[in-house]
C-alpha positions in Angstrom: 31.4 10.3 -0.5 33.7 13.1 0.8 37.4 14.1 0.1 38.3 17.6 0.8 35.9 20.7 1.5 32.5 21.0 2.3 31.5 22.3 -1.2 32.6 19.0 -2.7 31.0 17.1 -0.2 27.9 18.9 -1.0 28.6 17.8 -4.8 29.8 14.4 -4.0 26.2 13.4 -1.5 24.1 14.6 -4.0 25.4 12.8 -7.1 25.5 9.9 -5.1 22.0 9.5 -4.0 21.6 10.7 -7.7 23.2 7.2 -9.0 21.4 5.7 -6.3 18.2 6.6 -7.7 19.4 5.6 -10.9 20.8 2.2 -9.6 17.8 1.5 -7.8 16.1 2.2 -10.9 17.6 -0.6 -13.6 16.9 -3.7 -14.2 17.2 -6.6 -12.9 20.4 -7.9 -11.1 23.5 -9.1 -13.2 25.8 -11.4 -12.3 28.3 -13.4 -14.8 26.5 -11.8 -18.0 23.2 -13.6 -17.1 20.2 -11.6 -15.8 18.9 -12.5 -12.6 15.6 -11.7 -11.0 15.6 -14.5 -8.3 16.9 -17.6 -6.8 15.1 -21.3 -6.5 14.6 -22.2 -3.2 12.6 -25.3 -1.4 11.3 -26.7 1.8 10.6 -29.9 2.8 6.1 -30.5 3.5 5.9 -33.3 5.8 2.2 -32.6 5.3 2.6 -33.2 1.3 5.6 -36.0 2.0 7.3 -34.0 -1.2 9.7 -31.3 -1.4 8.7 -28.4 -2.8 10.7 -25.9 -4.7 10.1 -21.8 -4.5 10.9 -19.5 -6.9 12.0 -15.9 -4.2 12.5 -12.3 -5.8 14.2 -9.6 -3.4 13.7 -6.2 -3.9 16.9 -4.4 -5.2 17.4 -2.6 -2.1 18.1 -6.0 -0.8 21.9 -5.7 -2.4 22.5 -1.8 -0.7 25.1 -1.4 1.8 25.6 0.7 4.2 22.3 1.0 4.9 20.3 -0.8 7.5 17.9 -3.8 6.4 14.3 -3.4 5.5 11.3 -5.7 6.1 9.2 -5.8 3.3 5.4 -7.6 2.7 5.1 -10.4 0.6 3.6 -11.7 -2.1 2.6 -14.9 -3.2 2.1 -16.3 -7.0 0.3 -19.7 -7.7 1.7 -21.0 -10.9 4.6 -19.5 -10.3 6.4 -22.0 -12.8 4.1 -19.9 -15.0 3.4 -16.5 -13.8 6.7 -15.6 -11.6 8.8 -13.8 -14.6 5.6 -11.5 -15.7 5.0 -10.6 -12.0 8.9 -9.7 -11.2 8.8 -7.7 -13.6 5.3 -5.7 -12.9 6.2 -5.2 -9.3 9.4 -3.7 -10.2 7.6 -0.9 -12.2 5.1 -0.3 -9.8 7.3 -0.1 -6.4 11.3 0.8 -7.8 11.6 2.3 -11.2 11.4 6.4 -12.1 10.8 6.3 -8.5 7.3 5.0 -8.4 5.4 4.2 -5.0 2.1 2.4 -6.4 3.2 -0.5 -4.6 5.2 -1.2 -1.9 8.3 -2.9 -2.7 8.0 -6.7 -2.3 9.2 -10.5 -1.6 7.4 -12.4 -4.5 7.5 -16.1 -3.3 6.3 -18.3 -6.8 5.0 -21.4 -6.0 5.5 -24.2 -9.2 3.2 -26.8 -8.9 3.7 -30.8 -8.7 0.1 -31.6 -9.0 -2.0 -29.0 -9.9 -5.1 -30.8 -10.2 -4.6 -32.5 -6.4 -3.5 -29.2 -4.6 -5.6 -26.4 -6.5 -9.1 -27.5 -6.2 -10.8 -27.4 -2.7 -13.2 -30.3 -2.9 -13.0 -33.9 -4.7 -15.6 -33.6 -7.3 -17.2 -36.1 -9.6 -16.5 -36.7 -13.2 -18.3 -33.7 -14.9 -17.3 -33.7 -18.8 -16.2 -31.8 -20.4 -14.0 -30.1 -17.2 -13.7 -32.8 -15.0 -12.1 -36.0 -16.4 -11.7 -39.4 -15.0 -8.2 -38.6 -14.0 -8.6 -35.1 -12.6 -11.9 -36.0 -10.5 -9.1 -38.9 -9.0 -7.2 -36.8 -8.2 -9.0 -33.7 -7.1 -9.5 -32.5 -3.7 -6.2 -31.6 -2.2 -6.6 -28.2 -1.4 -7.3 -28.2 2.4 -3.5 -30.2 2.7 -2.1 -27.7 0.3 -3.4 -24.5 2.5 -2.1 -26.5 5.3 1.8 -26.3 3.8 1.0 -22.7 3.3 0.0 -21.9 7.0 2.1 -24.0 8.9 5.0 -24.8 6.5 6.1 -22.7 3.9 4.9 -19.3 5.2 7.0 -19.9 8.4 9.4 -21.4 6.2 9.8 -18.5 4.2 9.7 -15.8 7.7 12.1 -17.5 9.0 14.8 -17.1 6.6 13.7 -13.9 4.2 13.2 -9.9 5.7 9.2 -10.4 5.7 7.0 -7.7 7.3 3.4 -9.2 8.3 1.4 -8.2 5.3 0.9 -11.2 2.4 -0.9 -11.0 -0.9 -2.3 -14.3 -2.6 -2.3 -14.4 -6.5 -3.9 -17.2 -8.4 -5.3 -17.7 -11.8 -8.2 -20.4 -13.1 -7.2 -23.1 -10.4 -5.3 -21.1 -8.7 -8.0 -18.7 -8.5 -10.3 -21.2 -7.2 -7.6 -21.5 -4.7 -7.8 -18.1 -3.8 -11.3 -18.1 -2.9 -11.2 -21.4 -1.0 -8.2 -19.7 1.0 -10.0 -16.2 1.2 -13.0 -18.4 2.4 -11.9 -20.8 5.2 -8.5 -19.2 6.2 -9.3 -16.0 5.9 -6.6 -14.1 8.3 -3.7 -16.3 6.3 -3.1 -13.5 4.1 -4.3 -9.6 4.1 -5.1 -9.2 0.7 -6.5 -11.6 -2.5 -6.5 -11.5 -5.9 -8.7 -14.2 -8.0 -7.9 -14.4 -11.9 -10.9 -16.1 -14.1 -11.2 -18.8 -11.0 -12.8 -22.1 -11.5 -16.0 -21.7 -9.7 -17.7 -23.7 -11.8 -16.1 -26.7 -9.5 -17.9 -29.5 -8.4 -21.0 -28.1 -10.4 -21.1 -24.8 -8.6 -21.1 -26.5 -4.8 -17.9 -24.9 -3.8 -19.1 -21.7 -5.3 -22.8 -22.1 -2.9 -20.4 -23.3 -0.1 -18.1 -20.1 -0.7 -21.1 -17.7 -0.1 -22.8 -19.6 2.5 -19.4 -19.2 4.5 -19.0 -15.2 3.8 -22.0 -14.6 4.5 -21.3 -15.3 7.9 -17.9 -13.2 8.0 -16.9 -9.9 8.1 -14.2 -9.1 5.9 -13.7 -5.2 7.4 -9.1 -5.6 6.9 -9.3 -7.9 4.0 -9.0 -6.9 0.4 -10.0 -8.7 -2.8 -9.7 -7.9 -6.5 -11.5 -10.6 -8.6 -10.9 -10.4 -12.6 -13.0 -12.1 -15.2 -12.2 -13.3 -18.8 -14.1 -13.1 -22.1 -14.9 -16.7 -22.2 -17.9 -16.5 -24.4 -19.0 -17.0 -27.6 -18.9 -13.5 -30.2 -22.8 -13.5 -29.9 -23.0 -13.7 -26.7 -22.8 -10.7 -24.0 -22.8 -10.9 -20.0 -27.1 -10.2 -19.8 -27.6 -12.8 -22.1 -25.2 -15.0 -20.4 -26.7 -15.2 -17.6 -29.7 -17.0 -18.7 -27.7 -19.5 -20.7 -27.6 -22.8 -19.8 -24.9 -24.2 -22.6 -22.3 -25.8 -20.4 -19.2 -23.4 -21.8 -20.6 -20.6 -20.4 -20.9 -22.4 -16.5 -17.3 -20.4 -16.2 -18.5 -17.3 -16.5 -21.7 -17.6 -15.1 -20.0 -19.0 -12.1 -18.2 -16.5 -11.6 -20.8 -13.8 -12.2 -22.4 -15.2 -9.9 -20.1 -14.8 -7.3 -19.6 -11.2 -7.9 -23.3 -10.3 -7.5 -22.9 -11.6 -4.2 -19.6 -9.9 -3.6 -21.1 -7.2 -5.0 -23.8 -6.4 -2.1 -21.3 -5.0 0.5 -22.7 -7.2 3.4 -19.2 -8.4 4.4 -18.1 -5.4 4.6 -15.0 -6.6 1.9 -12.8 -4.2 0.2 -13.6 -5.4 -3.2 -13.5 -4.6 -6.5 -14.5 -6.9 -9.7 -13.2 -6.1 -13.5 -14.5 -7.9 -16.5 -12.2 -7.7 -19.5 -13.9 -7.8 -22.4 -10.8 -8.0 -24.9 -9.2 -10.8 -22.9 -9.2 -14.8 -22.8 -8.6 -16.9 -20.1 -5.4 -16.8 -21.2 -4.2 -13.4 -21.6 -6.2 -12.1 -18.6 -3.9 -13.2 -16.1 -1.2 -10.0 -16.9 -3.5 -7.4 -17.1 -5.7 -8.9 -14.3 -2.8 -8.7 -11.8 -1.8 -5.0 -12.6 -5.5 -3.5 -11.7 -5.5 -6.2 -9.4 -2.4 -4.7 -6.8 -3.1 -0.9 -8.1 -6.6 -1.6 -6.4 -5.5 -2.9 -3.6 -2.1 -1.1 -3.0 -4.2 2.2 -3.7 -3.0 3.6 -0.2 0.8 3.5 -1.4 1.6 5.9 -3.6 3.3 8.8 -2.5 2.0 12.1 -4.5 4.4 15.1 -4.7 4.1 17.5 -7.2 7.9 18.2 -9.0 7.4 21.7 -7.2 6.9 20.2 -4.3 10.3 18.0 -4.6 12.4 20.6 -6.0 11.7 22.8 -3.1 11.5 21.0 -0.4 10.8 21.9 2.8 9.0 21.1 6.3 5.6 21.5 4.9 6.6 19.0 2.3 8.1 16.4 4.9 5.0 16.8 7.1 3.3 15.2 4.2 5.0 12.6 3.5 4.7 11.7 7.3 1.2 11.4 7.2 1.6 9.7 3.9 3.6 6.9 6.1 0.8 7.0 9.0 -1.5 6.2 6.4 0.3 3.5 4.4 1.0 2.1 8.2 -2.1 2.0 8.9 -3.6 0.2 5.7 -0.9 -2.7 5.9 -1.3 -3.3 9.6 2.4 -2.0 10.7 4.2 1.0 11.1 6.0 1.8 8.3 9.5 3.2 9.0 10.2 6.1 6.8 12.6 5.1 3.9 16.1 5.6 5.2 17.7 6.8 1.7 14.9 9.1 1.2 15.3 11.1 4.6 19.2 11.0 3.8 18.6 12.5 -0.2 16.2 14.7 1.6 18.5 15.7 4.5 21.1 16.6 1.8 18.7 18.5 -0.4 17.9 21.0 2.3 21.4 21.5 3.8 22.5 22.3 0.4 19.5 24.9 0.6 20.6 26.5 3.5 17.8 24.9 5.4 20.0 23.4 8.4 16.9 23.0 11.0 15.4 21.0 8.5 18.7 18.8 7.6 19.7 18.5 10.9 16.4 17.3 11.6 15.8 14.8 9.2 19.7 13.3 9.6 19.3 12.7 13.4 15.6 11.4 12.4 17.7 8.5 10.0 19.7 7.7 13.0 16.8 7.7 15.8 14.8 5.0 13.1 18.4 3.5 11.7 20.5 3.1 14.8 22.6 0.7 13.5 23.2 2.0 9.9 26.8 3.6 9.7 25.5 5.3 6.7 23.2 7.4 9.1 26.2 8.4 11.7 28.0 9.0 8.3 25.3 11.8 7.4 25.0 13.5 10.6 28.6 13.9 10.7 28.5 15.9 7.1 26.0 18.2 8.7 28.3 18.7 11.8 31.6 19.4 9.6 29.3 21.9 7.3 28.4 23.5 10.0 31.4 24.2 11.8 30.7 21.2 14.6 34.3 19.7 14.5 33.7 17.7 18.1 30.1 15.9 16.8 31.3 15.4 13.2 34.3 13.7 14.8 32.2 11.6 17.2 29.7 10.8 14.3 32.5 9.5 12.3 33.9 7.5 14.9 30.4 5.4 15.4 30.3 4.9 11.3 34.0 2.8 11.7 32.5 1.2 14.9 29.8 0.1 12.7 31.7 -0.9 9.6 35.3 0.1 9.5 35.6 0.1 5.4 32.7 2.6 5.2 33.3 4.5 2.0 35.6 8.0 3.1 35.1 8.0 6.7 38.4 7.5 8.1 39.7 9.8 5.2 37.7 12.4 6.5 38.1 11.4 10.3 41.4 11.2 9.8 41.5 15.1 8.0 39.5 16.6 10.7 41.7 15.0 13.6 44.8 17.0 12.3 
């Protein structure tokens, strides 16, 4: 990162957070020609008696060194088997390429199913044709036991042994959705925020869906988010007024679920809540586009909105907002939210190479009060010592960086040149 004089150094920083940018901005990760955008995993549910596999993504910044390690929220997919490769992908253009922040960046935790028809569906229901067969409605009913290896196995499972921050997102589609609501309706504090594709509330002709509102009624919902999506499930004549008043048995889908959002609708659990009907979508396609509107909506909060003035001349008016920026985003997920450690360093370099050395020195001992052990921080405040003639703190700033990792890139070059 540095070799011989200050002005290279200035060069050097600057084309390095440059490629970091660019790094942090492609793909996914390679290893052996094969493209990797997770690893299986599984745990063991006693209360299941089966072991269950996970499908994990880590965020890129995951594989940075140097830098110290980030706890991030996390997300979880039903039908992951399904969805997991779609979703990866989504949340890696909304929270790490060309720099977006429209979501934060996230553990996605897919969850493949082994019996979808036992662990999706709340309540055992009757034969019904033509939904509910002989052999689903034998099945049926699992749901409770499978929220149960959510809350008290796999969750912990997966804080234990992953960088989670306490903030989860549940995604589910048709059955999955169904799950969602059962979830969002008897455990609601399980997760923060929900997101219900085209769900089955049709279910057990419609009880779950009168048991669902019966149960919110009585709730209030104030820190808990919900985005519920809706298919075009009808036939061509048929439009969602005259729906309504159907009583053919293949609308019962959607008139479940209309249902449910007219009661959603009323405010009275005081639910952040937004409901999208997608008129050009199946049951089928839905699920995509349904998840994209569904974390923009409730991930509204994250984005961070500088103009390109505003970043190419950067200064403390700038960084004072995008400290209240952080406040805020703290504040909506329930946790503070540490300032991003490479952002205050790229920023710290942009203003000393501006001449703006309160500001730099500032934001460099800022990285080190929130990074403490991160050698790259000590690294940074040691460049803004030597460039400003500081010889005994750039000296004792490089000596913590080698305390912290000996092999840092440079540092005991340029220790070793300003010790002679």
């Amino acid at each position: 990162m540095i070799t011989t004089d200050f002005a290279t150094v200035k060069i050097k920083k600057i084309l390095f957070f440059g490629v970091l940018i660019l790094i942090t901005s492609f793909g996914f990760a390679q290893k052996n020609n094969k493209i990797e955008i997770g690893i299986v995993d599984s745990v063991f549910s006693k209360v299941l008696n089966e072991n269950r596999k996970v499908l994990i993504h880590l965020p890129k910044s995951t594989r940075l060194t140097g830098f110290s390690k980030q706890k991030y929220p996390v997300l979880y997919l039903l039908d992951g088997d399904v969805h997991f490769s779609s979703v990866v992908g989504m949340m890696e253009q909304l929270s790490e390429m060309n720099g977006n922040t429209l979501c934060p960046e996230m553990i996605i935790v897919g969850i493949p199913n082994t019996n979808r028809g036992r662990d999706l569906t709340p309540t055992h229901s009757d034969i019904d044709p033509p939904f509910v067969t002989k052999d689903l409605s034998e099945q049926s009913g699992g749901g409770e036991k499978f929220a149960a290896f959510l809350e008290k196995e796999l969750i912990p499972f997966i804080d234990s042994k992953y960088p989670t921050a306490p903030y989860r997102t549940l995604i589910g589609h048709s059955f999955g959705g169904l799950t969602v609501m059962n979830i969002l309706t008897n455990h609601t504090a399980l997760f923060n925020s929900y997101i219900a594709i085209d769900p089955s509330m049709w279910w057990d002709r419609q009880n779950f869906l009168k048991e669902t509102e019966a149960k919110l009624r009585t709730k209030d919902l104030v820190n808990t988010s919900l985005f519920l999506g809706v298919a075009n499930t009808m036939d061509e004549n048929m439009n969602l007024v005259k729906v309504r008043n159907d009583t053919n048995v293949m609308t019962k889908h959607i008139r479940s679920i209309l249902d449910l959002n007219d009661f959603l609708g009323d405010k009275k659990t005081h639910l952040n809540y937004q409901y999208k009907y997608y008129k050009d979508d199946s049951h089928g396609s839905v699920p995509l586009i349904a998840t994209y509107d569904g974390l923009r909506f409730i991930f509204a909060f994250n984005q961070l909105k500088l103009t390109i003035g505003e970043q190419m001349n950067f200064n403390k008016a700038v960084f004072s907002k995008i400290e209240k920026h952080y406040e805020l985003v703290s504040k909506h997920l329930g946790y503070k939210v540490t300032l991003p450690e490479a952002m205050v360093n790229s920023y710290g370099y942009q203003s000393l190479v501006s001449k703006n050395n309160e500001l730099a020195g500032y934001l460099f001992k800022m990285n080190v009060t929130n990074y403490p052990e991160s050698p790259n921080t000590y690294d940074s405040l040691a460049d803004f010592y030597e460039a400003n003639g500081d010889k005994k703190n750039a000296v004792a700033n490089y000596q913590k960086v080698l305390t912290l990792d000996k092999d840092f890139p440079e540092t005991k070059d340029k220790l070793e040149r300003l010790l002679k």
